[in-house]
PAKOL-97233 format. One record per residue (C-alpha): z, y, x; chain; residue number from 1. Coordinates in steps of 0.02 Angstrom, whole numbers, plus 32768, in hexadecimal, padded with zeros to 4 digits. Layout:
BEGIN
- pz / py / px / chain / resi
- Z / Y / X / A / NUM $
...
END
This chain:
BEGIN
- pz / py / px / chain / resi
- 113B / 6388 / BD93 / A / 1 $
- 1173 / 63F1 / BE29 / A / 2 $
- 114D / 6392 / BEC9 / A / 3 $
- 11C7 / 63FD / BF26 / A / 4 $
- 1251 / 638F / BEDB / A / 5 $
- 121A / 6307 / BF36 / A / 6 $
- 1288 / 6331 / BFD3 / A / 7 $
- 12B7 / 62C6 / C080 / A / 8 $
- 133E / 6280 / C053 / A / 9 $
- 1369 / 628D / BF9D / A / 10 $
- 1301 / 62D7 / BEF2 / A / 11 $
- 133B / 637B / BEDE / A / 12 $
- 131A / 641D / BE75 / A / 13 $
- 1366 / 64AE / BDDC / A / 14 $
- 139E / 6429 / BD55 / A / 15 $
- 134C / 64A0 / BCB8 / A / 16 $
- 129F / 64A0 / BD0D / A / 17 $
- 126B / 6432 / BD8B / A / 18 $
- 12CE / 63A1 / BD43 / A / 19 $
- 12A4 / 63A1 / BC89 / A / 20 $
- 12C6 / 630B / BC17 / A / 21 $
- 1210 / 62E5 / BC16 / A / 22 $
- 1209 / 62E2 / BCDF / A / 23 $
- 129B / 6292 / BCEB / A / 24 $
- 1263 / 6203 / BC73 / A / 25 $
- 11CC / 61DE / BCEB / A / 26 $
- 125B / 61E1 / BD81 / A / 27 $
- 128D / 6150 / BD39 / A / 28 $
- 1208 / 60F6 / BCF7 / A / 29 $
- 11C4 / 60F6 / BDB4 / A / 30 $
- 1254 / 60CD / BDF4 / A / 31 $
- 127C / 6041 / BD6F / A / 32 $
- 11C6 / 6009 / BD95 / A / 33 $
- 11E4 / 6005 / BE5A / A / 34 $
- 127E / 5FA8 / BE45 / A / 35 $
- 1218 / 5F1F / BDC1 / A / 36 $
- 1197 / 5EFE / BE5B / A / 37 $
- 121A / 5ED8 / BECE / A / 38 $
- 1262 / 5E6F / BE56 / A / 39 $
- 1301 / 5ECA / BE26 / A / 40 $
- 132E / 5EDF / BD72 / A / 41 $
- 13DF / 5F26 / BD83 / A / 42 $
- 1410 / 5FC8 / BDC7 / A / 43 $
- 14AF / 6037 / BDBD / A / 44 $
- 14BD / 60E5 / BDA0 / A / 45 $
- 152A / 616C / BDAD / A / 46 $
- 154A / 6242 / BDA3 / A / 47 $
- 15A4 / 62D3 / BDDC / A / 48 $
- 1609 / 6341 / BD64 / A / 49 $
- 156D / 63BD / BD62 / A / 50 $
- 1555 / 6406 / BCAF / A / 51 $
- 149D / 63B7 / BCB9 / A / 52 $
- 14E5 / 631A / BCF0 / A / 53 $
- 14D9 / 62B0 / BC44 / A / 54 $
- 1441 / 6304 / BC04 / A / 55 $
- 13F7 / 62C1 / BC9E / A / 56 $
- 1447 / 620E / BC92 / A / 57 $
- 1411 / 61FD / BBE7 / A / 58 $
- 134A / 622F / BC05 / A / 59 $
- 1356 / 61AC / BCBA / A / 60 $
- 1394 / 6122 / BC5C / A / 61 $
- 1325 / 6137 / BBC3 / A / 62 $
- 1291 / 611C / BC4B / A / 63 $
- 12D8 / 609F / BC9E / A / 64 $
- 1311 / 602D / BC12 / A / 65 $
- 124A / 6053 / BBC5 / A / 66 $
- 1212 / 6009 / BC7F / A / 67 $
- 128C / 5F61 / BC4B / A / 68 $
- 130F / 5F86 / BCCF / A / 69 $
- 13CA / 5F6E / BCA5 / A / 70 $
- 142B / 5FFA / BCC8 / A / 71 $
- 14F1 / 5FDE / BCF7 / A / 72 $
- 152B / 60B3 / BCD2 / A / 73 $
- 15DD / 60DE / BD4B / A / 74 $
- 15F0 / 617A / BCE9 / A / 75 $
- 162B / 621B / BD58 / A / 76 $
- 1650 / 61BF / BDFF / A / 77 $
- 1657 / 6215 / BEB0 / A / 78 $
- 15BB / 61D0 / BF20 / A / 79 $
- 162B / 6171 / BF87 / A / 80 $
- 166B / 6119 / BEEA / A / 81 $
- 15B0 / 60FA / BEC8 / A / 82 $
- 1576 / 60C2 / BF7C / A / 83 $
- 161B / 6055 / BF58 / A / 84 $
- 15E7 / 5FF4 / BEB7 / A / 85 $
- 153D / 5FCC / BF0F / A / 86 $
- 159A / 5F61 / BF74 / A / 87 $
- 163B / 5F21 / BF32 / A / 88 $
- 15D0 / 5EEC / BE7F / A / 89 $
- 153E / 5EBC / BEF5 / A / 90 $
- 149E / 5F2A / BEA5 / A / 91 $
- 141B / 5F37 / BF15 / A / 92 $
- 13F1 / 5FDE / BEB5 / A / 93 $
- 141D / 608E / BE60 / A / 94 $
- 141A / 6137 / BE40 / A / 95 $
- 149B / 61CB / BE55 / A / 96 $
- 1474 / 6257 / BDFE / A / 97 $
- 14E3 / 62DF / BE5C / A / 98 $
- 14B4 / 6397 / BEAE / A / 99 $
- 152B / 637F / BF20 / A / 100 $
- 1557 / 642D / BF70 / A / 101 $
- 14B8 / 6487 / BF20 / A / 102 $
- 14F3 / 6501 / BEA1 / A / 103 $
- 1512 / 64C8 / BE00 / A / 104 $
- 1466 / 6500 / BDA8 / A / 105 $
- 1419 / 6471 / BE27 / A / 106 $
- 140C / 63A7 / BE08 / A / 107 $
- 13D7 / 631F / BE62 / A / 108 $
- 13C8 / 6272 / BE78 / A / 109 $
- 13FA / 620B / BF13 / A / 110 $
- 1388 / 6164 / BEF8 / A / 111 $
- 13E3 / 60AA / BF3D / A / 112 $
- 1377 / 601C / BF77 / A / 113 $
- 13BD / 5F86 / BFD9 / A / 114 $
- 1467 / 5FD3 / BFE4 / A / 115 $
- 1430 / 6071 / C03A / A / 116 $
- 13DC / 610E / BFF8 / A / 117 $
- 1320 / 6135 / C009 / A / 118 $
- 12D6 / 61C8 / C066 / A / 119 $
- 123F / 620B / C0BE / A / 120 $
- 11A9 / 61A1 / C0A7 / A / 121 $
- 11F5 / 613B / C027 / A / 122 $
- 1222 / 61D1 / BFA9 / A / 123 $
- 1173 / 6215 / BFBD / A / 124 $
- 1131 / 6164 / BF9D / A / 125 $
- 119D / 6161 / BEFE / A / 126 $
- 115B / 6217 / BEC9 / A / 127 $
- 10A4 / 61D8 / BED5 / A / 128 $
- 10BD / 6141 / BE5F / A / 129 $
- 1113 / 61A6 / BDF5 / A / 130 $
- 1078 / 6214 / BDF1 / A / 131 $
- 1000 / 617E / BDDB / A / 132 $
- 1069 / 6174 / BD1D / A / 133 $
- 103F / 609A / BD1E / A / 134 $
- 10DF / 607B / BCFB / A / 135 $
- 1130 / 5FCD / BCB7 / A / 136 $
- 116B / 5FB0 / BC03 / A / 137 $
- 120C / 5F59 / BBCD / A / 138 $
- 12A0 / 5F46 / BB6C / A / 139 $
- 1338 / 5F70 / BBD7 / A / 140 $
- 13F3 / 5F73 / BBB2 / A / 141 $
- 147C / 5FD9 / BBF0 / A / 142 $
- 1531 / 5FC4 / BC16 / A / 143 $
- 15D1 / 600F / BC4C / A / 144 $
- 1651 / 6001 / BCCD / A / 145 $
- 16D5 / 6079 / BD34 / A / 146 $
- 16CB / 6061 / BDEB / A / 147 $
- 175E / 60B6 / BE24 / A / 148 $
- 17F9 / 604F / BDF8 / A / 149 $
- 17A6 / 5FD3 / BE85 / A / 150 $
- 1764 / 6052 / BEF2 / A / 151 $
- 1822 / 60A5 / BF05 / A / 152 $
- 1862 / 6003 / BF03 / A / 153 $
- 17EE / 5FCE / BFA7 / A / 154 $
- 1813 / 605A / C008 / A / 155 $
- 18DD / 6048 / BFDA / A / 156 $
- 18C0 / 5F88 / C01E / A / 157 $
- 1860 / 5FD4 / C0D4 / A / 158 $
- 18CC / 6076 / C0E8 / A / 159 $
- 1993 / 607F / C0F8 / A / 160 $
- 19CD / 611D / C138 / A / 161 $
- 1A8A / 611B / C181 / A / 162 $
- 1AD9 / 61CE / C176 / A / 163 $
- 1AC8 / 6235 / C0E0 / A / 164 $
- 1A48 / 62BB / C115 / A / 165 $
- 1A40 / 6365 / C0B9 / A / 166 $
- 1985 / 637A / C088 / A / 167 $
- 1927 / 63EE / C017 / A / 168 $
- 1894 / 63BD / BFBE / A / 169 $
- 180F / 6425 / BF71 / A / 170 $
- 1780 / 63B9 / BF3D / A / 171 $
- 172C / 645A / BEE4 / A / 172 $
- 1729 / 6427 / BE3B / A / 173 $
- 16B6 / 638B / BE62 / A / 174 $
- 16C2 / 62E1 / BE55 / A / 175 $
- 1744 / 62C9 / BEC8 / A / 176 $
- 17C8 / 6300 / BE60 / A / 177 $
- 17A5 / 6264 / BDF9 / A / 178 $
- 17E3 / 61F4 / BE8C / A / 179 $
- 184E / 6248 / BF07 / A / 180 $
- 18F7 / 626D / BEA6 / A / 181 $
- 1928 / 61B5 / BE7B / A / 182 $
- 18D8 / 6181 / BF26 / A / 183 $
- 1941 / 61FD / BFA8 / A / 184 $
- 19DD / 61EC / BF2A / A / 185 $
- 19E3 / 6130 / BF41 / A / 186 $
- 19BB / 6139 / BFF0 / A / 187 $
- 1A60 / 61A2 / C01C / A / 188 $
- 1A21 / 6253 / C04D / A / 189 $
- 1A71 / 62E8 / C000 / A / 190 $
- 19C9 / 6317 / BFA3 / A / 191 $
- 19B0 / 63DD / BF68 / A / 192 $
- 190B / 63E5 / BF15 / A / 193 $
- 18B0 / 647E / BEC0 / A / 194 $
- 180F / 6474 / BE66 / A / 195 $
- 1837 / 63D4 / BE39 / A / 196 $
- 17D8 / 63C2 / BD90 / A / 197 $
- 1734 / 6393 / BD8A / A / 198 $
- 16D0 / 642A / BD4E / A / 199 $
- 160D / 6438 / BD63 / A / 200 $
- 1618 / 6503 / BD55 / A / 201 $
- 1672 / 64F7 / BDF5 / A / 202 $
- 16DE / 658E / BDAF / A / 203 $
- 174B / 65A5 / BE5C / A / 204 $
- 16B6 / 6599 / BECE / A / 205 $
- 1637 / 6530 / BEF9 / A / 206 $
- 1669 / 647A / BF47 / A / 207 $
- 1631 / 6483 / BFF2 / A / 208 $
- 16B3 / 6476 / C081 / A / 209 $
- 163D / 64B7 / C10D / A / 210 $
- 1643 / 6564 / C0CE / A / 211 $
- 16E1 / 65B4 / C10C / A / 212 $
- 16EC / 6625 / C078 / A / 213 $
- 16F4 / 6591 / C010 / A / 214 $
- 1776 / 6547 / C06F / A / 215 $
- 17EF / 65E4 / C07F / A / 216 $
- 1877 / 65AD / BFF4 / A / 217 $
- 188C / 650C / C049 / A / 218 $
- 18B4 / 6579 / C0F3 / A / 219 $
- 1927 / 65DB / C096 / A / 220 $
- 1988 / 654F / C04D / A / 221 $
- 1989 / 64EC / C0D3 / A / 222 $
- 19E2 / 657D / C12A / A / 223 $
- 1A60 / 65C1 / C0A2 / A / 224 $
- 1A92 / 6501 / C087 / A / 225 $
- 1AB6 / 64E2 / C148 / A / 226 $
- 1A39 / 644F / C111 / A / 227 $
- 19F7 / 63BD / C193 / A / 228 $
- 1932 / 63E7 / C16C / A / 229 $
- 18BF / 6406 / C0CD / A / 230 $
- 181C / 63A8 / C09A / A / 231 $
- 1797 / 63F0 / C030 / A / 232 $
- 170B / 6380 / C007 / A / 233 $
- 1644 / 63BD / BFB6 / A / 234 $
- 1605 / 6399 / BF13 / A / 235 $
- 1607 / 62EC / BF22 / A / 236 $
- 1677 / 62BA / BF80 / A / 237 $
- 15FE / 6277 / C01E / A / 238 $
- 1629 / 6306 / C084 / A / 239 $
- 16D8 / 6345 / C0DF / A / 240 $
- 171C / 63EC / C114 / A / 241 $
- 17CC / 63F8 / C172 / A / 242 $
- 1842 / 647A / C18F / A / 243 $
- 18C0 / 6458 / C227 / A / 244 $
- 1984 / 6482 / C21F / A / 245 $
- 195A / 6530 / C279 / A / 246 $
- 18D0 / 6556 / C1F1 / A / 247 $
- 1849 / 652C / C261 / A / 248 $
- 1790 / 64E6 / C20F / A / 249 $
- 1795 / 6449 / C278 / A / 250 $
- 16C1 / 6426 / C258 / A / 251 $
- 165E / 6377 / C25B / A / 252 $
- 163C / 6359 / C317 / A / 253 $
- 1704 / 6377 / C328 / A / 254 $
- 1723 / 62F8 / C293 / A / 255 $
- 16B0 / 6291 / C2D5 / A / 256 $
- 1700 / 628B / C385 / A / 257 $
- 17BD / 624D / C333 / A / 258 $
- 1774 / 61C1 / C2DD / A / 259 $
- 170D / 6189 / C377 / A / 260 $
- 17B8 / 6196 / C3DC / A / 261 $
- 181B / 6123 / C35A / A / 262 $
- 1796 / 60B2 / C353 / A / 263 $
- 175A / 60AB / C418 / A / 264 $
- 181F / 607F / C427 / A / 265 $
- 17F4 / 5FDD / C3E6 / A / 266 $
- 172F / 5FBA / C41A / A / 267 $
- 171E / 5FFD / C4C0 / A / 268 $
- 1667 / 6024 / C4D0 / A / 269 $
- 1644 / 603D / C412 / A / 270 $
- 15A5 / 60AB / C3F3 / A / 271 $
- 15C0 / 614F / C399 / A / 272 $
- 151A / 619B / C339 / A / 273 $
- 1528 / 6256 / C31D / A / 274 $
- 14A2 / 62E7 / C2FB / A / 275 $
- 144C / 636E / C375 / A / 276 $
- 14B8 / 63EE / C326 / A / 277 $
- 1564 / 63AB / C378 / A / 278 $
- 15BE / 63E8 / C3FC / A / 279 $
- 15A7 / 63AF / C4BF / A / 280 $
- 1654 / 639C / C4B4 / A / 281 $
- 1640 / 630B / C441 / A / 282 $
- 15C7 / 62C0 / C4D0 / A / 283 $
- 1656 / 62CE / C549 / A / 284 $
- 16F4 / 6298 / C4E6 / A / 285 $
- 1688 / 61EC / C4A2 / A / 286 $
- 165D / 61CC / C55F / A / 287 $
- 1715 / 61F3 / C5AE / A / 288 $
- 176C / 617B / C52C / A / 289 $
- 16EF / 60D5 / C553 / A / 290 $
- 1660 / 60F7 / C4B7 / A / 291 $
- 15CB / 6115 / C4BB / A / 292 $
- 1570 / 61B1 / C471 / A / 293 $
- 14C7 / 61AB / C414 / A / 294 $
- 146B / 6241 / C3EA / A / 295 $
- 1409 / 624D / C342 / A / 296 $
- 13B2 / 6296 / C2D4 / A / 297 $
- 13FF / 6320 / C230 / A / 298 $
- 1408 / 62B8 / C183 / A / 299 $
- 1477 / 6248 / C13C / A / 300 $
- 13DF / 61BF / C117 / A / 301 $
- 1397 / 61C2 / C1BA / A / 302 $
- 144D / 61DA / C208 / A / 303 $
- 1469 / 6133 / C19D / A / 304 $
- 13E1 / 60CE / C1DD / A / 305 $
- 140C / 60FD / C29D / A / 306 $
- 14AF / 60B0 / C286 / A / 307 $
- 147B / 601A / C22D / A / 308 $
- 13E8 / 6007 / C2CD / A / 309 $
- 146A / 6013 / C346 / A / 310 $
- 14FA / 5FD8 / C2FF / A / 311 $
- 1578 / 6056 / C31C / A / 312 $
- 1616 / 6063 / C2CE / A / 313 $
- 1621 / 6118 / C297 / A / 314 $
- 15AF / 619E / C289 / A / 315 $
- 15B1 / 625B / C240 / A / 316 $
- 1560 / 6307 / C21E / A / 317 $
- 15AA / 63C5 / C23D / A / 318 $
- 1590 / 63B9 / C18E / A / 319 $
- 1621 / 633B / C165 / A / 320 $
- 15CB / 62AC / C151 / A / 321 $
- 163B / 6224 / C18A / A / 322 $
- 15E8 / 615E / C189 / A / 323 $
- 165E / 60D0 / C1C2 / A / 324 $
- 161A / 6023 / C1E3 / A / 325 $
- 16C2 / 600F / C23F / A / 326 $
- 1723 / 5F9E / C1BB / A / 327 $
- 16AF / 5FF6 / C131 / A / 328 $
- 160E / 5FD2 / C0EC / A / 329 $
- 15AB / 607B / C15E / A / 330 $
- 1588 / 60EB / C0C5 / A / 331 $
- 15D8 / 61A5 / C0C4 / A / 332 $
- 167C / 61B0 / C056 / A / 333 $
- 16E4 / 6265 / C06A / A / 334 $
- 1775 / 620E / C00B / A / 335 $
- 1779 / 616E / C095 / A / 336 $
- 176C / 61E4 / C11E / A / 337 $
- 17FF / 6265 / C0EA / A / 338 $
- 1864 / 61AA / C0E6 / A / 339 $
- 1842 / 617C / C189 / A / 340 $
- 1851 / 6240 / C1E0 / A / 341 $
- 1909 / 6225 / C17E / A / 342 $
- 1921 / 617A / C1DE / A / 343 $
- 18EB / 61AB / C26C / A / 344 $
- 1969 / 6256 / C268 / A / 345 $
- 19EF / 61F7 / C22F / A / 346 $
- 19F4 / 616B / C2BB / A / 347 $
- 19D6 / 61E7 / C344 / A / 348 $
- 1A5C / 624B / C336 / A / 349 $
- 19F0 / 62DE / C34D / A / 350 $
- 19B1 / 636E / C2E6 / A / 351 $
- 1907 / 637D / C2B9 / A / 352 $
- 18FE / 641B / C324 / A / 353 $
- 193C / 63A8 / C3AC / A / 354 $
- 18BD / 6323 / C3AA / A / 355 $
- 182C / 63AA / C3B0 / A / 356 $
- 1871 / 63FD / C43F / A / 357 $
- 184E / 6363 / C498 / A / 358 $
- 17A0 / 636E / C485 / A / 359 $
- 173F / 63DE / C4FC / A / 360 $
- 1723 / 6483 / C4D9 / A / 361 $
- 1683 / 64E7 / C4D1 / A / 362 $
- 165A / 658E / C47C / A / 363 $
- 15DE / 657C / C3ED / A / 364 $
- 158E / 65D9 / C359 / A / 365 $
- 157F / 658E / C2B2 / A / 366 $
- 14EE / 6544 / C265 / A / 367 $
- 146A / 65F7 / C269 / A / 368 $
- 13DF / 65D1 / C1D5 / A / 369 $
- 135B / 663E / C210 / A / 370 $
- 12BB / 664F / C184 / A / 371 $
- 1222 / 660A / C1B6 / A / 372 $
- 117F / 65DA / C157 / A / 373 $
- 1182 / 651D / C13A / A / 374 $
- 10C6 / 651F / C181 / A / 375 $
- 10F3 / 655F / C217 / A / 376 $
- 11BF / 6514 / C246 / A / 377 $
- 115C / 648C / C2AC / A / 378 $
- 10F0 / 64FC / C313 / A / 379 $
- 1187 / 656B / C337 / A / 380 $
- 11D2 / 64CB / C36C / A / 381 $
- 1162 / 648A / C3E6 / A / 382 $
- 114A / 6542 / C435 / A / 383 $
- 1208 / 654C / C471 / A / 384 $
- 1208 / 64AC / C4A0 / A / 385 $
- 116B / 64C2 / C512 / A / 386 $
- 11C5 / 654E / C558 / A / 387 $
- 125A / 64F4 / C57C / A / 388 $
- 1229 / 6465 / C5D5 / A / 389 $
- 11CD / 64B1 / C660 / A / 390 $
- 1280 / 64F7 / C6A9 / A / 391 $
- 1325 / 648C / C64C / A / 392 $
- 1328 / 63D1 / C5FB / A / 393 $
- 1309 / 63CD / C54A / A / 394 $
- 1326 / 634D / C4BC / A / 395 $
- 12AA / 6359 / C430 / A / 396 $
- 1306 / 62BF / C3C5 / A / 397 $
- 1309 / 6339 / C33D / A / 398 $
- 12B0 / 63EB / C357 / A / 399 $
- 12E8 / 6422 / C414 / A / 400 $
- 1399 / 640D / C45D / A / 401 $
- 1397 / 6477 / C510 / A / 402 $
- 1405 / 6443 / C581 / A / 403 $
- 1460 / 64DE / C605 / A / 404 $
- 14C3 / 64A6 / C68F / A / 405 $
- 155D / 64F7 / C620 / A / 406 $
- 151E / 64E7 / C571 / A / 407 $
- 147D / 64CD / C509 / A / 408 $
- 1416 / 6514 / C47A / A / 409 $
- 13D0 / 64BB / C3E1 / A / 410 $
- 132F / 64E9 / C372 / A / 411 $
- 1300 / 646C / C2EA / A / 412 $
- 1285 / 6476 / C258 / A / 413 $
- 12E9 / 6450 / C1AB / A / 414 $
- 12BB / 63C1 / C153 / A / 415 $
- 12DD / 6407 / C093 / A / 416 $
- 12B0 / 64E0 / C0B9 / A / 417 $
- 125D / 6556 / C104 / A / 418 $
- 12CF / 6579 / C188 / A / 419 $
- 12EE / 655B / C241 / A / 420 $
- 139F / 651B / C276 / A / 421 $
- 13E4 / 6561 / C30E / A / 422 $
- 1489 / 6537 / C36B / A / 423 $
- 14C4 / 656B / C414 / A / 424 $
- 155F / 6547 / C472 / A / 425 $
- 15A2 / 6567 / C52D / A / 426 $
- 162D / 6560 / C58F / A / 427 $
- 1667 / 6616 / C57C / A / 428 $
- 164F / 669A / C500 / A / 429 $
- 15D5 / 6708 / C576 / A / 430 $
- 1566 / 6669 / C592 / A / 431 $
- 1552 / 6642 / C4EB / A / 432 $
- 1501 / 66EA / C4C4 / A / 433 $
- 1494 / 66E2 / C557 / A / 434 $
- 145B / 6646 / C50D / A / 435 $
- 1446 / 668B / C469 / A / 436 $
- 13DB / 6729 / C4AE / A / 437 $
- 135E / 66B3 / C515 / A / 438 $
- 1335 / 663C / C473 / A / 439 $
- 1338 / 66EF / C400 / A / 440 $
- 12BC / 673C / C486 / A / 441 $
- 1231 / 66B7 / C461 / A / 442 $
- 124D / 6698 / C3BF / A / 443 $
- 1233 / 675E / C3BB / A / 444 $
- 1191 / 6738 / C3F6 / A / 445 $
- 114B / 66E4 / C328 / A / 446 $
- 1152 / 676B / C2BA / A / 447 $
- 1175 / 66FF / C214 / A / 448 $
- 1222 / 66D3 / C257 / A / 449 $
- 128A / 6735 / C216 / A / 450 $
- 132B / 674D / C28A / A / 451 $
- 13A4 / 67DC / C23C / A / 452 $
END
């Protein structure tokens, strides 16, 4: 069994190789046997449309029905719809086997406990009793049940939208094809959707909306049809991408930012969690509107847990991640989240374009993945920071955030590859490079990172 699979937040590797029937078997035998020791017997379960998808269910539950676990199977759901069930059938457990925006050779597994997923620690701690092979013995039984008549019909009973909206929808071929027509049609939008059937060879392109390639046929619809916005949504449906009504990629932070607004409306001082990656404008907007802002750390699990420590209402990722504990239950649901942006849209009486202008403004690259051996991200780390902090504040929440009088520059170690993350952003374009050249000049100075 490849250890690598065991990642931070999620198990994770090529379908064909790393997750063979006979690996995954022992998956779920550990797992099974976990659960059994914390006394739970029942779990649910659930996949993506990937090709590898039922091969995989089949070899999971066949281990953990021979640990004595009862397995409730969802069938092809979207994650939300998974996260969902948890909750509104109250199991305390489950697996969803999904890639999410990996391409389609890859497979993973994205392991519940408690209502919540597992990560860090915990996955490692699974991986090692997994390894030990002292697994229990049992005579489960499986079941079957669809989800997503009562997931649509929840979110139809939270979210009425007043003015028909034209919206186009391009959920990549994944999952969220499976939901979103019925949903958006008997909400009242004027729905245009492409890619809409669920199809694991992802023959259009692959399902993540935080690739602007992958999100160019939305742009060019939503522009021939004079339409309102479009949504694209990954994989699995966990993640959102929007396109304003000037074809503008309106990113996380700036998602982030409306939601906070429609929700600080009605709880003045509500706490907002968001990641090291977002903009300072973000910072600025949640403080001028009554909220308050709260810096975190990148990934959805430990994003999760911040919220749930602090109790905010909302938090998100650049990455699209969108968790509402603000009439929700504080998992990440795309399909939830491109209800309320409608809402919200519709009861302003502004365009999408509008509400981000009101946001402040700052220059900014994207996310720059720069390679870096894992054995040395850390060190690399530590050395800019040192660097820093002798001359400008720094935040090292999550690798090292430096803050300029009129903009900042991020370096963080990723948690799942060998790469550093960097992001800069400043107040005009000419600062922002200067930026860039001062963090480029010492990273210059390690030899094994490779900037092009």
């Amino acid at each position: 069994m490849n250890k690598n699979i065991f990642r931070e937040y999620d198990i994770r590797g090529l379908a064909e190789t790393d997750l063979t029937d006979e690996v995954v078997r022992s998956i779920g035998k550990g797992y099974g046997s976990y659960l059994l020791e914390q006394g739970i017997k029942e779990l649910i379960i659930g996949r993506d449309v990937r090709l590898s998808g039922e091969r995989i269910r089949d070899a999971l539950v066949d281990g953990l029905l021979s640990a004595g676990c009862d397995v409730i199977d969802l069938g092809i759901v979207p994650t939300p719809v998974f996260y969902f069930s948890a909750f509104h059938y109250d199991k305390n457990a489950g697996v969803m086997i999904t890639g999410s925006h990996n391409p389609k050779e890859f497979n993973g597994f994205k392991v519940g406990f408690n209502k919540s997923t597992i990560y860090g620690e915990e996955i490692q701690n699974l991986r090692k009793l997994i390894e030990r092979g002292k697994f229990k013995s049992g005579n489960g039984k499986i079941s079957a049940i669809n989800p997503i008549p009562d997931y649509i019909g929840m979110i139809l009973n939270k979210v009425k939208i007043k003015s028909g909206l034209k919206v186009v929808f391009d959920p990549g071929n994944g999952t969220a094809g499976l939901v979103i027509e019925e949903l958006f049609n008997k909400l009242g939008v004027e729905p245009v959707f492409i890619n809409l059937e669920p199809d694991g060879n992802f023959p259009n392109h692959l399902p993540d909306p935080t690739i602007p390639e992958y999100m160019k046929d939305v742009k060019s619809l939503v522009g021939e049809l004079h339409a309102h916005l479009g949504i694209g949504f990954d994989g699995d449906a966990d993640r959102i991408g929007a396109i304003d009504d000037k074809g503008e990629i309106v990113w996380g932070d700036k998602l982030l930012a409306i939601f906070a607004q429609d929700i600080i409306k009605r709880k003045p001082k509500a706490k907002i969690v968001f990641e090291v990656k977002c903009s300072q404008g973000l910072v600025e907007y949640i403080q001028s509107i009554g909220g308050i802002p709260i810096m975190w750390k990148t990934g959805h699990s430990l994003i999760k847990a911040k919220m749930k420590q602090e109790n905010a209402v909302i938090a998100g990722e650049m990455s699209g991640h969108m968790f509402f504990a603000d009439d929700y239950y504080g998992f990440d649901d795309a399909i939830y989240a491109a209800a309320r942006l409608l809402k919200i849209i519709a009861e302003s009486g502004k365009s999408l374009s509008q509400l981000v202008a009101e946001i402040p403004f700052y220059y900014s690259t994207p996310e720059i993945r720069v390679p870096c051996p894992d054995e040395l991200k850390f060190d690399v780390v530590n050395s800019i920071r040192d660097f820093f902090k002798k001359s400008y504040e720094t935040l090292d929440i999550d690798g090292v955030r430096v803050i300029f009088d009129d903009g900042w520059g991020l370096v963080r170690a990723s948690n799942t590859q060998p790469i550093l993350v960097l992001r800069f952003e400043a107040k005009t374009e000419q600062r922002l490079q200067e930026i860039e050249q001062v963090f480029y000049h010492e990273l210059a100075k390690f030899q094994q990172v490779k900037i092009s």
